[in-house]
C-alpha positions in Angstrom: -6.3 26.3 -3.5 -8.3 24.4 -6.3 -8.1 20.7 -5.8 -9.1 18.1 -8.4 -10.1 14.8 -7.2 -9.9 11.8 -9.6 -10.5 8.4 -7.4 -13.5 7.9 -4.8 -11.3 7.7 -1.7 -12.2 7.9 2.1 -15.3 11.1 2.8 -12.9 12.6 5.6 -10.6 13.8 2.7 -13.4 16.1 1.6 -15.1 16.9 4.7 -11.5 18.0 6.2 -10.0 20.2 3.6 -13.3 21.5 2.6 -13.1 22.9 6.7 -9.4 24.5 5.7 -11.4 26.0 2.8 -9.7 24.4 0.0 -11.9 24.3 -2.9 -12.7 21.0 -4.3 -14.2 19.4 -7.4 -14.5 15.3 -8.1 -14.4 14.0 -11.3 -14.4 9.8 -11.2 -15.6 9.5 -14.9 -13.8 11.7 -17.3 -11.3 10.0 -19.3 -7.6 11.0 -19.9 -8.0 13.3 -22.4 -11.0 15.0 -20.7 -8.5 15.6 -18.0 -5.9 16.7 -19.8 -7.9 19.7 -21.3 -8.9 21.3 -17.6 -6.1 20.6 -15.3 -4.7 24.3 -15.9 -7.4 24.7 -13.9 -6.1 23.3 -10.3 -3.3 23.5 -7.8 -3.3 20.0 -6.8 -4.9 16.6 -7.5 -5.6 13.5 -5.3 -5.2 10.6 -6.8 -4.9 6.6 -6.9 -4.4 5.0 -9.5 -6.9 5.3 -12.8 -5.0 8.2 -14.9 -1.6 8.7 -15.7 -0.1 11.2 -14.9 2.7 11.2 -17.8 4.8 14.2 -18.9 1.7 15.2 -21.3 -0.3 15.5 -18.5 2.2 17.5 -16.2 2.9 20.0 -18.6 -0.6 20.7 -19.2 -1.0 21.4 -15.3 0.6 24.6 -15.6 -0.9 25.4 -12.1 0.1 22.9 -10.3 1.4 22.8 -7.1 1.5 19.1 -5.7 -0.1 15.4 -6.4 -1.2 13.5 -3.6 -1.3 9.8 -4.3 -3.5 8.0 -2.1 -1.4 4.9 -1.3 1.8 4.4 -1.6 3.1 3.0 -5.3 4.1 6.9 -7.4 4.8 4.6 -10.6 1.8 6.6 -12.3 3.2 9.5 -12.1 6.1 11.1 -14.1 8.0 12.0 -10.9 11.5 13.4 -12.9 9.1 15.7 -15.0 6.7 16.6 -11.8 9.9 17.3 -9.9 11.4 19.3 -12.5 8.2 21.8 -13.1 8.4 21.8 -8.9 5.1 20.0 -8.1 5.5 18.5 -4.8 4.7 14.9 -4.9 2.9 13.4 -2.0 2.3 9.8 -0.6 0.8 7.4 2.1 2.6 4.8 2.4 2.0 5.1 6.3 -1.7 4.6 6.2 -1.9 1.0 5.0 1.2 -0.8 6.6 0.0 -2.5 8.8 -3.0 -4.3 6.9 0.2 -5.1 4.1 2.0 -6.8 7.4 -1.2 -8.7 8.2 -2.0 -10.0 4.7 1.6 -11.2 4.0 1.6 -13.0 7.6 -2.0 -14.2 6.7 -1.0 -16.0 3.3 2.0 -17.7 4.5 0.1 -18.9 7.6 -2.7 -20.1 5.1 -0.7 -21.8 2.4 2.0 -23.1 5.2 -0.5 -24.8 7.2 -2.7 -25.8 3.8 -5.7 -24.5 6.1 -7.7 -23.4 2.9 -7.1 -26.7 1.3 -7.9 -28.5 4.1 -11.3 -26.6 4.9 -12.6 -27.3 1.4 -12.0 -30.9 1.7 -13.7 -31.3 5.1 -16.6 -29.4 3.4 -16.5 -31.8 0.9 -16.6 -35.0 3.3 -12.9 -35.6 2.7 -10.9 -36.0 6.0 -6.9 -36.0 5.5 -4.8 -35.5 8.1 -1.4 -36.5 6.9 -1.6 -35.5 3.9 -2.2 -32.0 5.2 0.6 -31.7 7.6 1.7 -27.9 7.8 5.2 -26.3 7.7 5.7 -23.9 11.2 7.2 -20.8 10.5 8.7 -20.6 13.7 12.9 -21.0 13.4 12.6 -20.1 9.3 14.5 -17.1 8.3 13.1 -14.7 6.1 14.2 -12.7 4.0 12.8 -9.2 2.9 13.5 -7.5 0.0 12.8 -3.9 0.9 12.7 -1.7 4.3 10.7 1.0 4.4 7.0 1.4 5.8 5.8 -2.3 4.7 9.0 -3.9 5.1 9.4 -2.8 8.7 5.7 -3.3 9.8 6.1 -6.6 7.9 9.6 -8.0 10.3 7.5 -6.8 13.2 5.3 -9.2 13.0 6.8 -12.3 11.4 9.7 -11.9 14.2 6.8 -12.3 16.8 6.3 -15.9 15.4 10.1 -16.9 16.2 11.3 -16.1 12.9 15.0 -14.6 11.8 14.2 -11.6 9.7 16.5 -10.1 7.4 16.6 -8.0 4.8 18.3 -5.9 1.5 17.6 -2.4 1.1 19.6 0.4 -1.4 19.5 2.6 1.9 22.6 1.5 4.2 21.8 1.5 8.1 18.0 0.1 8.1 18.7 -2.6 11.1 16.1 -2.4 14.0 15.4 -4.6 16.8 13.2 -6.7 14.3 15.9 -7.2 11.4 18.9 -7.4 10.3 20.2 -5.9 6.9 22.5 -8.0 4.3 23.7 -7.9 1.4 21.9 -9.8 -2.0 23.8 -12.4 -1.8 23.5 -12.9 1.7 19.7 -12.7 1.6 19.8 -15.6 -1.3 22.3 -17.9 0.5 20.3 -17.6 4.0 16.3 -16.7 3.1 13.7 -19.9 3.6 10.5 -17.3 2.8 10.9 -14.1 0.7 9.0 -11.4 0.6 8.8 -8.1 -1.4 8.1 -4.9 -0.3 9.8 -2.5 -2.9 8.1 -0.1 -5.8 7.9 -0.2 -9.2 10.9 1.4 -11.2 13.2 0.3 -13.9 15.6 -1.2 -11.3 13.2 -3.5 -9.6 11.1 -4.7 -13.1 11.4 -8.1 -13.4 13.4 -8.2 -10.4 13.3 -12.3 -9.7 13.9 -13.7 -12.9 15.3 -16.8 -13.3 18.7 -15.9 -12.7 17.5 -14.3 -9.2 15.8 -17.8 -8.8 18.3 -19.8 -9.3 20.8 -17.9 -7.1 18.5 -19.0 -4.1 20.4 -21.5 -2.4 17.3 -22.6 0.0 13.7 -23.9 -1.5 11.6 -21.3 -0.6 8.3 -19.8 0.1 7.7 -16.6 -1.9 5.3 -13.3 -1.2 4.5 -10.8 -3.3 2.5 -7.5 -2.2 4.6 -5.0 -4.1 3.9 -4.7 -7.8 3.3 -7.6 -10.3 6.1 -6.5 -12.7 8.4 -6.8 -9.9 8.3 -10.5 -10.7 8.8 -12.4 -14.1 5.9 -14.9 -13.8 7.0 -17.6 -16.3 10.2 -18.4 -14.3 8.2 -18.1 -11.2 5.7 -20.7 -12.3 8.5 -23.0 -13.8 10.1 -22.7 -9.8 6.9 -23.8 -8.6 6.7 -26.8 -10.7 10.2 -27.6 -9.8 9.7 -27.6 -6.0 12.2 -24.9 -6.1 9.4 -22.6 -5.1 7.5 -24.3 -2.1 4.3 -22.4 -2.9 3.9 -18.6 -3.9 1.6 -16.0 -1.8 0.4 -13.7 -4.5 -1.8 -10.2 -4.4 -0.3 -8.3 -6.8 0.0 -10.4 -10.7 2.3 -9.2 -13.6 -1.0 -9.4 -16.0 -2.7 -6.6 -13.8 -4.7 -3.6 -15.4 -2.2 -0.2 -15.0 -5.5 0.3 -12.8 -5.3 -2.1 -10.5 -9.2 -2.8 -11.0 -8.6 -6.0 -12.6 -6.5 -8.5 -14.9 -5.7 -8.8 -18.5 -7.6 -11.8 -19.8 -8.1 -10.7 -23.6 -6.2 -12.2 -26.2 -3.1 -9.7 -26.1 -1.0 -12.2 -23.8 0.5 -14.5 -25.4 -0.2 -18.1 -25.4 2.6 -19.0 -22.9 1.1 -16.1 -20.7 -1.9 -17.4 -20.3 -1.2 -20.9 -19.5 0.9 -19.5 -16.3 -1.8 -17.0 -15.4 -4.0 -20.1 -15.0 -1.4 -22.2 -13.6 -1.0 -19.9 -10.6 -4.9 -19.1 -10.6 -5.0 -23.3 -10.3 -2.2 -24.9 -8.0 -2.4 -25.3 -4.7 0.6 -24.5 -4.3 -0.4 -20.7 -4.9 -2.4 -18.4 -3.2 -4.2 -15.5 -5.2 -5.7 -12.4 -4.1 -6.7 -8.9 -6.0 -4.5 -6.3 -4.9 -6.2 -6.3 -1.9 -3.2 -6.4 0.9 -3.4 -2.9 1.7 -7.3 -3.5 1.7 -8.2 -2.9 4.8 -11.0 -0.7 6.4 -9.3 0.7 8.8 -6.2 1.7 6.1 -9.1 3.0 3.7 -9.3 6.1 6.5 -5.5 5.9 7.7 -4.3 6.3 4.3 -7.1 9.4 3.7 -5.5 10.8 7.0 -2.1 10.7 6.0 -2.7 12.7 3.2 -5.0 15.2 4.6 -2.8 16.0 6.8 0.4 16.4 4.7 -1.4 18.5 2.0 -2.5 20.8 5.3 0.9 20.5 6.8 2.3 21.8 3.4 -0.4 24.4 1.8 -3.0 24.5 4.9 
């Protein structure tokens, strides 16, 4: 099999299916169209996240026999189309987890316990301890929104830190010995920290609005390491202002690049979009990183394994 690889990802992705003698070309420059024009020419293509792989695309890879996204989010990808011309569609959501867990238990310890805060101001010569009391999150309940491979290494760990984890989920039966499933509006009556952990599709765009907001019975703490269009950012920064929003722990931003690679700063937001971009980049009641949750080293090669071994497992 002919494989086409689009993203630098882990080496042990070549070096491996190179051994099952797969045949392999890279191509981390050409542009869509460039693309477009020679993937007749493959059986499968690795991926992350710098092409789109939109109906034009699919039905130009008239060869093709599966996509493996390296990751976990398939929102660049056609997936009615690919499943309807039989391309098997392949993900890692396994491979990077745990480093989701960790960052999402990192930010809320961080912004709960105003640790970043506090360490600039001691740089600075500035030495407040009341004013820099933290918030335990020992006894809070938290509420998940989604429970599959994130959600679930996500409960795992926040229930070792005393806390009551529940969550919603469109699958029924997804309680474990970590947490305990609910309905919506039993997650928005109970929840003191919510957290996301659901992909991108029509259904969850623009999930918490201000109507989702406003249904929260509880102030709360809010985390998001899913998507960016998951959330509606203006209503999210008018809940921070209000208090309604305790403080926000943010990786992923609404005003992110399709690409992930970085935001959108030019003049195509409106004026009202920039002004909350900056108020999140500028409270300290928000915590900002770039996309980098799933980030780690060691998920780098997990998420490379994963895939290796379900392309071998399927075409080896």
């Amino acid at each position: 099999m002919k494989i086409l690889l689009l993203d630098k990802n882990h080496p042990l992705i070549t070096e491996q299916l190179l051994a099952k003698n797969f045949i392999l070309e890279e191509d981390f420059t050409s542009s869509y169209d460039e693309v477009c024009d020679k993937i007749h020419n493959y059986d499968g293509v690795i991926i992350r996240s710098r092409i789109p792989l939109d109906q034009n695309f699919l039905e130009k890879a008239t060869h093709l026999k599966f996509i493996a996204r390296v990751g976990a989010g398939m929102e660049n990808i056609d997936i009615p189309v690919a499943e309807k011309l039989g391309i098997q569609l392949i993900n890692s959501p396994e491979g990077n987890r745990d480093s989701v867990a960790e960052h999402v238990v990192g930010m809320l310890l961080i912004l709960m316990n105003r640790l970043f805060i506090a360490s600039n101001e001691v740089k600075k010569g500035i030495w407040l301890r009341e004013e820099n009391r933290g918030d335990e999150l020992l006894g809070k309940t938290v509420g998940l929104i989604g429970y599959g491979n994130m959600g679930k290494a996500t409960a795992k760990r926040l229930s070792g830190f005393g806390c009551k984890v529940i969550f919603h989920d469109i699958l029924p039966g997804l309680s474990d010995e970590f947490a305990t499933q609910v309905s919506l509006e039993e997650l928005k009556q109970k929840a003191e920290v919510l957290s996301l952990h659901i992909p991108m599709t029509n259904e969850t765009h623009y999930l918490i609005d201000s109507t989702f907001i406003n249904e929260m019975k509880n102030e709360f703490y809010f985390v998001n390491t899913a998507r960016g269009k998951n959330v509606e950012t203006k209503y999210l920064v008018e809940a921070v202002k209000s208090g309604k929003v305790k403080g926000a722990c943010l990786d992923v931003l609404e005003y992110e690049k399709a690409s992930f690679e970085k935001l959108d700063t030019s003049t195509s937001l409106s004026t009202r979009e920039n002004e909350d971009l900056q108020y999140l980049l500028d409270s300290e009641k928000v915590i900002v990183t770039p996309h980098i949750a799933g980030w780690t080293h060691q998920s780098k090669e997990k998420l490379a394994q994963v895939i290796v071994d379900k392309i071998i497992a399927s075409f080896g």
